[in-house]
C-alpha positions as CSV (number, residue, x, y, z in Angstrom):
1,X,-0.3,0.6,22.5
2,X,-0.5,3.5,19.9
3,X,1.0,3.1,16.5
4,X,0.6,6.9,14.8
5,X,2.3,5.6,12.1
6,X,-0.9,3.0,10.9
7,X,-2.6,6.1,10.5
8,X,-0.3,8.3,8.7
9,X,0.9,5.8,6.1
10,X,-2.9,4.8,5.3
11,X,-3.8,8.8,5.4
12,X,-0.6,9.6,3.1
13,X,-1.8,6.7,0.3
14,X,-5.4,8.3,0.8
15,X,-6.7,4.6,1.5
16,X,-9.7,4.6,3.9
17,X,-9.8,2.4,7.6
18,X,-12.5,0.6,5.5
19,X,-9.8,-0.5,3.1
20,X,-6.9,-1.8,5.7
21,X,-9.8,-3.7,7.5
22,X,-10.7,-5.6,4.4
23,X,-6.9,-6.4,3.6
24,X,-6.4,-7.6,7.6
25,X,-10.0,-9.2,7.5
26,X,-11.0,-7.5,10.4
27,X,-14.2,-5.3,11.3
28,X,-13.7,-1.8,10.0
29,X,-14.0,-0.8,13.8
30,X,-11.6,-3.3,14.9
31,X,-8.8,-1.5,12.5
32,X,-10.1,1.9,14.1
33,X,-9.7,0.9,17.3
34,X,-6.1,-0.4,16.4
35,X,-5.2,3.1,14.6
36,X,-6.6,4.7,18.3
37,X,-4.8,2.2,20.3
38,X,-7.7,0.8,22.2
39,X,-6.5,-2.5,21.3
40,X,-3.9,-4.0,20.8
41,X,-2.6,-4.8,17.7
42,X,-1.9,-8.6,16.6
43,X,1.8,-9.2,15.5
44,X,0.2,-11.1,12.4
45,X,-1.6,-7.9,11.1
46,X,1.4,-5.6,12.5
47,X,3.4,-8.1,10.1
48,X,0.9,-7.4,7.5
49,X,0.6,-3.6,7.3
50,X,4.3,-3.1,6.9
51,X,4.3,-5.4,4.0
52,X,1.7,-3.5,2.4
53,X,3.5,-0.2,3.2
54,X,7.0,-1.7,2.4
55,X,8.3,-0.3,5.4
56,X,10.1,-2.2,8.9
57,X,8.1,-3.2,11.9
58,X,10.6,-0.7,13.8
59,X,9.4,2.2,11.5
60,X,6.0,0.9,11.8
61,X,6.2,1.2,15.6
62,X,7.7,4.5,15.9
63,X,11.6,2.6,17.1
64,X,13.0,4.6,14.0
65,X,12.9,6.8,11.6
66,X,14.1,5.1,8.9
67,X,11.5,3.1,6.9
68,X,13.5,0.4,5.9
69,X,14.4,-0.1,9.4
């Protein structure tokens, strides 16, 4: 499934894939592939980026608009 908003939040902070992969301890292509949606994303690291970005798991997702969900 594919999350736009992965890449836009780490595009709008100017923070490269690189960066996201270190914090999720996964392979820089790993997180590419996640911002892509060739995988999947695991709930843990899903969990994860919106507590870096301060933001809900629904916003996260795309199932609102309203970051705080």
């Amino acid at each position: 499934m594919y999350f736009k908003r992965i890449g836009e939040l780490r595009s709008d902070r100017d923070l490269k894939q690189s960066q996201l992969a270190a914090y999720l301890n996964v392979r820089q292509n790993t997180y590419s592939d996640y911002e892509t949606g060739k995988i999947n994303i695991p709930i843990e690291a899903l969990i994860k980026l919106a507590d870096f970005y301060q933001v809900s798991l629904d916003y996260l997702v795309g199932r609102t608009d309203d970051r705080r969900g």
